[in-house]
C-alpha positions in Angstrom: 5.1 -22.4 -28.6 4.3 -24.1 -25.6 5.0 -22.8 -21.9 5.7 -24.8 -18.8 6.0 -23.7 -15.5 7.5 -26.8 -12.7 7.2 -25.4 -9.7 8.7 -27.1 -6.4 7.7 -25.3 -3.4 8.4 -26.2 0.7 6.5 -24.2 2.9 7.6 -24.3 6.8 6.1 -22.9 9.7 7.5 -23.2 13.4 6.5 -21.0 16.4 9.1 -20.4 19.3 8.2 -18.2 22.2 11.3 -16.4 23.4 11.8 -15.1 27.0 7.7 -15.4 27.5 7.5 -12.0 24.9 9.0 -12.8 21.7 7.1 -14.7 19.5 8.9 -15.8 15.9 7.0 -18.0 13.6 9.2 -19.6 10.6 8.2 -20.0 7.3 10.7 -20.7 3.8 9.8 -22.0 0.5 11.8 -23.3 -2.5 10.2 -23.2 -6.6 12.0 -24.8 -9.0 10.3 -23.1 -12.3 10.7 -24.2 -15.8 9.1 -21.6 -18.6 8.8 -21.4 -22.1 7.1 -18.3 -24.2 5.6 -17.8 -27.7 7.0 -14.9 -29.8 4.0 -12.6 -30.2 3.8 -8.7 -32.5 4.2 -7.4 -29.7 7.3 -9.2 -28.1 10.3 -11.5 -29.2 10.5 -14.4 -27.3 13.5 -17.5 -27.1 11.6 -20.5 -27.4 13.9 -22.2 -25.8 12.6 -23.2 -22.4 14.3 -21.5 -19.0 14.7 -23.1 -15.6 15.1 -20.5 -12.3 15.1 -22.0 -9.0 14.0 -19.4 -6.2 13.8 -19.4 -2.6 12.1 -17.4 0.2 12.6 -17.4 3.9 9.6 -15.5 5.9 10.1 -14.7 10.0 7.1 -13.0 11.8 7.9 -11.8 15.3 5.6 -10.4 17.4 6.9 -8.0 20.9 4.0 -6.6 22.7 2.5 -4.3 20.9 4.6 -4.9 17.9 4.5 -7.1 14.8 7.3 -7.3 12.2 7.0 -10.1 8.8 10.6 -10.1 7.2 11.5 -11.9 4.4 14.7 -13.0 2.3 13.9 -13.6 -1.1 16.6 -15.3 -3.3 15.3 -15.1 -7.0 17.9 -17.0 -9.8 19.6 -19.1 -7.6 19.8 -21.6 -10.3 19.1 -20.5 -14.4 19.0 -22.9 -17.4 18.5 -21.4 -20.9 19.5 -21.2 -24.0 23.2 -19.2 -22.6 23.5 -22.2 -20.7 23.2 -23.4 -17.1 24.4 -21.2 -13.6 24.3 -21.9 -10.1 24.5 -18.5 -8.3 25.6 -16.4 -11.3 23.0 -14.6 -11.5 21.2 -15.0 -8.3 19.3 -12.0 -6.9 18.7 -11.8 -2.8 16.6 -9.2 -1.6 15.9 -8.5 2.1 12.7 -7.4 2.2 10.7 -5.8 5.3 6.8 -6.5 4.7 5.7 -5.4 7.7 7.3 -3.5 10.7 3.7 -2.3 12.7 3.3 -0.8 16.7 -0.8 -1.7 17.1 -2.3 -1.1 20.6 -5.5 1.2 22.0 -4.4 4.8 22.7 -6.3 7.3 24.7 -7.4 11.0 22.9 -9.9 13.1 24.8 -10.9 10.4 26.7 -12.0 8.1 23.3 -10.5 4.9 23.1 -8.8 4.4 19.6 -7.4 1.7 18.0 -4.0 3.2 16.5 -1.6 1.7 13.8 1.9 2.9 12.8 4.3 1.7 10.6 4.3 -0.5 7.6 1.2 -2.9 7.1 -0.7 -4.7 4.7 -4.3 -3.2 4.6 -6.7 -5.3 3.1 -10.2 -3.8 2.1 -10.9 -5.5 -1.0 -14.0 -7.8 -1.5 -13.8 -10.0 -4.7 -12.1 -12.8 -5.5 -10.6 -12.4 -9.3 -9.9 -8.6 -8.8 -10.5 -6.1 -5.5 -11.1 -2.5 -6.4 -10.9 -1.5 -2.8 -7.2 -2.8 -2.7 -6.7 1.0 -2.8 -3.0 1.3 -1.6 -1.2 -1.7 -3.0 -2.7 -4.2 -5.2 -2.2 -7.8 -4.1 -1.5 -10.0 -7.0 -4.5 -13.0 -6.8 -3.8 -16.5 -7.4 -0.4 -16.6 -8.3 1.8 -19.6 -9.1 5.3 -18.2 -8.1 6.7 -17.4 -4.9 5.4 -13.9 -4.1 6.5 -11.6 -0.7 3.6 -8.6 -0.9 4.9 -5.6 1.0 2.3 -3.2 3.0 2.3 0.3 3.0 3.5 2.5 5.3 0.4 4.2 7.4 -0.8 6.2 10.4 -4.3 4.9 11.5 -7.0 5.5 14.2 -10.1 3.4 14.5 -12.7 4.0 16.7 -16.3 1.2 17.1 -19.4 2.3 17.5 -22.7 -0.4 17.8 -22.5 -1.0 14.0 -19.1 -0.5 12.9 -15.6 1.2 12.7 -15.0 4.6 11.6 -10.9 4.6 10.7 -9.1 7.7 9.3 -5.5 7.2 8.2 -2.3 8.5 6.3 -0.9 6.1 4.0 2.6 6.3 2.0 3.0 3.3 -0.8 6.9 4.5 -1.4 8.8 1.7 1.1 9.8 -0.7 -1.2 12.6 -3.3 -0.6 11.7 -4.7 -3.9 12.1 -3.4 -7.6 9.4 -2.0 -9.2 8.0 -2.1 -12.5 7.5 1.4 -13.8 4.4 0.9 -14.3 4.2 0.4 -10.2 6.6 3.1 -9.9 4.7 5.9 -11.3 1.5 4.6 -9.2 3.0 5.2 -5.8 0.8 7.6 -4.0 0.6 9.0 -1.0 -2.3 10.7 0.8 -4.9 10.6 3.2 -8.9 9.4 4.1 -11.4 8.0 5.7 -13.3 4.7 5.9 -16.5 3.5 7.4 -17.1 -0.1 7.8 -20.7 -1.3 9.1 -22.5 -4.6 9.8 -26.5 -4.7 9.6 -28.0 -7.8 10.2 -26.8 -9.9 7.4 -25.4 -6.9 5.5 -21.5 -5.6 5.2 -20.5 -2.5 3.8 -17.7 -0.3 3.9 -17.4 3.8 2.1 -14.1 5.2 1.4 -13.5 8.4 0.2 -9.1 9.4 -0.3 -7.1 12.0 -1.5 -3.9 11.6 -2.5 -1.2 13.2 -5.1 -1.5 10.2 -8.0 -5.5 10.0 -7.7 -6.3 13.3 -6.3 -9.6 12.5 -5.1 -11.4 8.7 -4.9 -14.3 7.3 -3.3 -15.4 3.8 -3.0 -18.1 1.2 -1.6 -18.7 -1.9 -1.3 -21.5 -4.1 -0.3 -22.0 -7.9 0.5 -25.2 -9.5 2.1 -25.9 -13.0 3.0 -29.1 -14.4 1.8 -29.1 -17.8 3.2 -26.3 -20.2 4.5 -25.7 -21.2 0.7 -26.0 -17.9 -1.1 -24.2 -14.9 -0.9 -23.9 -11.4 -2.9 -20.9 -9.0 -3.0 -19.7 -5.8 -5.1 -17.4 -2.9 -4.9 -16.7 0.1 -7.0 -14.1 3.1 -7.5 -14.3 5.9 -8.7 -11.1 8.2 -9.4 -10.4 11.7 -10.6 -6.6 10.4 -12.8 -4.8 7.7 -12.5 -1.5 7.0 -14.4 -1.9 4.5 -17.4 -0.2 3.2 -20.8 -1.0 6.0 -23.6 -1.4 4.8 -27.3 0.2 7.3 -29.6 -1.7 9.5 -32.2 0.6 8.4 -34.6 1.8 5.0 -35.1 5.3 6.1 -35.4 5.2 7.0 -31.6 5.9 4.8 -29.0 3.5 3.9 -26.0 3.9 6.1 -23.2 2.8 6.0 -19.2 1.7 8.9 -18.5 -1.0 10.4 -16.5 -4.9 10.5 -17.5 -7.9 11.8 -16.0 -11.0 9.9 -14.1 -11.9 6.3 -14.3 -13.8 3.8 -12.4 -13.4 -0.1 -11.8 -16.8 -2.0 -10.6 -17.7 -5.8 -9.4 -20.3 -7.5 -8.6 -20.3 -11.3 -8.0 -22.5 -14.3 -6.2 -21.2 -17.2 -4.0 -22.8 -20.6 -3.3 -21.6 -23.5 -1.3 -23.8 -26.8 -1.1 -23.4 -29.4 1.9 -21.8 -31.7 -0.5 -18.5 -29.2 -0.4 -19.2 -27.8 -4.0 -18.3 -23.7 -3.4 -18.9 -22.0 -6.5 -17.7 -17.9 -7.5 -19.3 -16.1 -9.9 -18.0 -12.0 -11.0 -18.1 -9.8 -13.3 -15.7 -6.2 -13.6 -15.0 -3.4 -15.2 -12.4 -1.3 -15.2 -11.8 1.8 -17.7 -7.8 2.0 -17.3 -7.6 -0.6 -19.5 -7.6 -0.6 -23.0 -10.6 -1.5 -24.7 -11.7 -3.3 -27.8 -10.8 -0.9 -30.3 -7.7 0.4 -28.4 -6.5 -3.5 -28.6 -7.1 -3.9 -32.2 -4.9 -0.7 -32.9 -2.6 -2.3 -30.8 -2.2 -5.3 -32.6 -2.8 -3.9 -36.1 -0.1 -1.2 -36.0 3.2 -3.3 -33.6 2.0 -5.7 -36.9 2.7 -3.1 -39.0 5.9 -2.2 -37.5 8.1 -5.3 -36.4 8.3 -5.9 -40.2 11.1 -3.0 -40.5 13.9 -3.8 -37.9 14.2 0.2 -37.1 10.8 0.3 -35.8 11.2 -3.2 -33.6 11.3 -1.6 -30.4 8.0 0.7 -31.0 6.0 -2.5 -31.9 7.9 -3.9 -28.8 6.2 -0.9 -26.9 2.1 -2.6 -27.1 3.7 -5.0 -25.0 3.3 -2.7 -22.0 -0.3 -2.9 -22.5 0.0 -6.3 -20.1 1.4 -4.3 -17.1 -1.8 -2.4 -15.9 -4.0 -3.6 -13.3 -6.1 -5.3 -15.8 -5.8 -5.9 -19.1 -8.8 -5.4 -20.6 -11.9 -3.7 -19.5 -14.8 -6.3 -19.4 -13.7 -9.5 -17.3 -15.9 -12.3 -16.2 -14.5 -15.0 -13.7 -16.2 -18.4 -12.4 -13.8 -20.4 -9.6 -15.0 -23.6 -8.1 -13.4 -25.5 -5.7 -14.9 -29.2 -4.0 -14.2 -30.2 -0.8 -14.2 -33.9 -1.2 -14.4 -34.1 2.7 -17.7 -32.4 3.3 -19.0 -35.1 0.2 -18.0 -38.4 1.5 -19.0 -37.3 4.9 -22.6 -36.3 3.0 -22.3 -39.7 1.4 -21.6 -41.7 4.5 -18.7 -43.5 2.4 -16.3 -45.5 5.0 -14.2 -46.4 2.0 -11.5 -44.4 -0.5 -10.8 -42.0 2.3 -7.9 -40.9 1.1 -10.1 -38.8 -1.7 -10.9 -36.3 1.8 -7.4 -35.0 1.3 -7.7 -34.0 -2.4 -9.3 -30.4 -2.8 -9.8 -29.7 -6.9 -10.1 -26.0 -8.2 -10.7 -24.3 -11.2 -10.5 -20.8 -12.2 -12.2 -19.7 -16.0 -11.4 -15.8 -16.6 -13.0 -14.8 -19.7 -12.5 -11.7 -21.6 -16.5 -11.5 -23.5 -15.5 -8.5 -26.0 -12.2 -10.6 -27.6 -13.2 -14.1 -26.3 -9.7 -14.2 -24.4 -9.5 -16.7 -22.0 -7.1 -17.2 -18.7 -7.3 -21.1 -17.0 -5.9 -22.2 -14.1 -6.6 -25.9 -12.0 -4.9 -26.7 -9.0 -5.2 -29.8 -7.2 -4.1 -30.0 -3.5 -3.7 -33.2 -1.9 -3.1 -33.0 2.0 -0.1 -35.7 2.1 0.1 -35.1 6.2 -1.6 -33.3 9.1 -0.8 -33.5 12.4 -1.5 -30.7 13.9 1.9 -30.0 14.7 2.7 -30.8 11.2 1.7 -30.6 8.0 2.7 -31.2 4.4 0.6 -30.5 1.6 1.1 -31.4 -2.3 -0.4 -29.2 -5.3 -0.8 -29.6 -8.6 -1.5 -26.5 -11.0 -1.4 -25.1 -14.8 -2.6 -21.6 -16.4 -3.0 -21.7 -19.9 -3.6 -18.3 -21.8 -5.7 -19.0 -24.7 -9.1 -17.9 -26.9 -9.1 -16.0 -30.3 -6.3 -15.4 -32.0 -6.7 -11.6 -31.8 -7.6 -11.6 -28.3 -5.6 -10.1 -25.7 -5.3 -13.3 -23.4 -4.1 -15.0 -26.1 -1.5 -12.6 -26.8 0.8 -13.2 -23.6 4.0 -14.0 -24.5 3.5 -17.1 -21.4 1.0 -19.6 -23.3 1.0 -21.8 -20.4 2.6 -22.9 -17.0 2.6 -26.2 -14.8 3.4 -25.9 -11.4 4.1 -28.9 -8.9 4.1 -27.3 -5.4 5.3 -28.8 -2.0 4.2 -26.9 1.3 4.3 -28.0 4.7 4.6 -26.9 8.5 6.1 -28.2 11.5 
């Protein structure tokens, strides 16, 4: 069953400086998005195909030494499927604080610090398909719907040296304006840690090592160096005593359970090169031990097979499904991405004429899954329709089709594929 995702999305930004200290910059968004699903073991599906329009209204205002990013978030305003067509029936709005942060230098023993309190996005991840070091709230990559990513609530104190920043800091994931999957619900963690970040010559690395009551005890790295102005190398790993995760049962009578399990470890490593001609190219590869492997997939399948046959054992076969909810969804990912900047080429070309192709940017995104031979696509196609410095609108084109063998997990999504047609601009 096909799957198609319209998207229709207007993007807004306007700054305002109020009184000489407030500063609000304006950003909103409408997607108008059209889905249909396959029916899978693992999951029932309407094939019908569903309509939602959504809408999303950021302000960021800045007061001295404070920053707040709030949001209104309007998810349903309009639903067609198979129960019929609504306008505002079932419309969700959620206000939803994503960052309320006081950041200035403070003064302890006569050190300068750098101190930070109060809800904030912290962003230590290196990678572009997945970033280990995302330790406190994963940040969903390249997504096709309207997203508002909340921080986490923190206490921080950073302090520079010749070579780096040592920061120590207390972190609580539990603010949440938005609802929660349980899978994110039993992941909230609170704890505390340290970080050192350091630049040596060409080379960037940061060392983490946290403690909090989910994990109870993590450490991570990651490196990236610079070989040349075309070339570079990064990686990152972490290592964890538990995590909490989706449990198979021993029997196939029992239904999948989260529940907590004991060390794991995620790793990346990846290369970048970028040509004068505007060609940018990403290559990874990751691991991560939460998810389920190989075998664990094949029980999967094999048994929710066994069991949707007999409708009083529907919803256990319904359980596998949750297997798509962790971090990753299966252990052994390899991405390539490659984007042109057709700019950069007809400047390298010295071409006077078709100018208009400098305001198309093409991308592509291949995740492949090499123990299953699961594949995840995504192209996106962005034309800048106007820039004027004070404003700007651009136009994008994207799909994601989920696809490979027929027993692979990719494949296995209940989404088979979307289509998104995306507006943004700024004035």
């Amino acid at each position: 069953m096909k799957c198609f995702i319209l998207t229709l999305s207007l993007l807004v930004t306007a700054s305002n400086a109020y009184a000489n200290t407030i500063n609000l910059s304006w950003d909103w968004a409408t997607s108008f998005i059209s889905t249909s699903q396959r029916s899978t073991s693992f999951k029932y599906e309407n094939h019908d195909a569903v309509q939602n329009f959504n809408g999303l209204v950021d302000v960021q205002a800045d007061y001295l030494a404070w920053r707040g990013v709030f949001s209104i978030k309007v998810d349903n305003a309009y639903v067609n499927d198979h129960y019929g067509r609504d306008w505002g029936g079932q419309a969700e709005t959620t206000f939803i604080i994503r960052e309320l942060v006081w950041q200035d230098e403070v003064t302890i023993f006569g050190q300068t610090w750098d101190a930070t309190v109060g809800k904030v996005q912290i962003d230590w991840g290196v990678g572009y398909g997945y970033r280990a070091l995302d330790l406190f709230k994963p940040y969903r990559q390249n997504v096709l719907d309207l997203v508002a990513e909340e921080g986490v609530t923190a206490v921080a104190l950073s302090m520079f040296d010749d070579s780096g920043e040592w920061t120590g800091l207390y972190t609580n994931s539990g603010w949440n304006q938005q609802s929660l999957t349980a899978f994110e619900a039993a992941n909230e963690q609170q704890g505390v840690g340290v970080r050192r970040y350091g630049l040596v010559g060409s080379h960037e690395y940061q060392l983490v090592a946290y403690y909090d009551d989910i994990r109870q005890g993590l450490l991570g790295a990651s490196w990236v160096t610079l070989l040349d102005p075309q070339w570079s190398l990064h990686s990152s790993s972490v290592i964890q005593n538990n995590y909490y995760g989706y449990q198979q049962p021993l029997s196939v009578m029992g239904p999948v359970v989260l529940e907590q399990q004991g060390h794991a470890w995620q790793t990346l490593v990846g290369v970048s090169w970028a040509s004068e001609t505007g060609h940018k190219l990403i290559a990874e590869y990751w691991y991560d031990s939460r998810a389920w492997s190989r075998s664990q997939w094949q029980q999967a399948i094999a048994r929710s097979q066994q069991l949707i046959i007999a409708p009083a054992t529907t919803e256990l076969a319904y359980s596998y499904a949750q297997g798509f909810q962790q971090t990753n969804i299966v252990q052994h990912n390899l991405m390539l991405h490659w984007q042109w900047d057709l700019q950069a080429w007809l400047q390298w070309q010295g071409k006077n004429s078709a100018l208009w192709l400098a305001d198309i940017t093409p991308t592509l995104d291949i995740l492949y899954s090499p123990q299953d031979n699961g594949i995840i696509a995504t192209q996106w196609l962005t034309y800048q329709w106007l820039d004027s410095g004070d404003q700007a609108v651009d136009l994008e084109f994207s799909a994601r089709f989920f696809t490979g063998e027929n027993d692979s997990a990719y494949a296995l999504v209940s989404d088979k594929y979307m289509i998104a047609l995306t507006v943004r601009g700024r004035f």
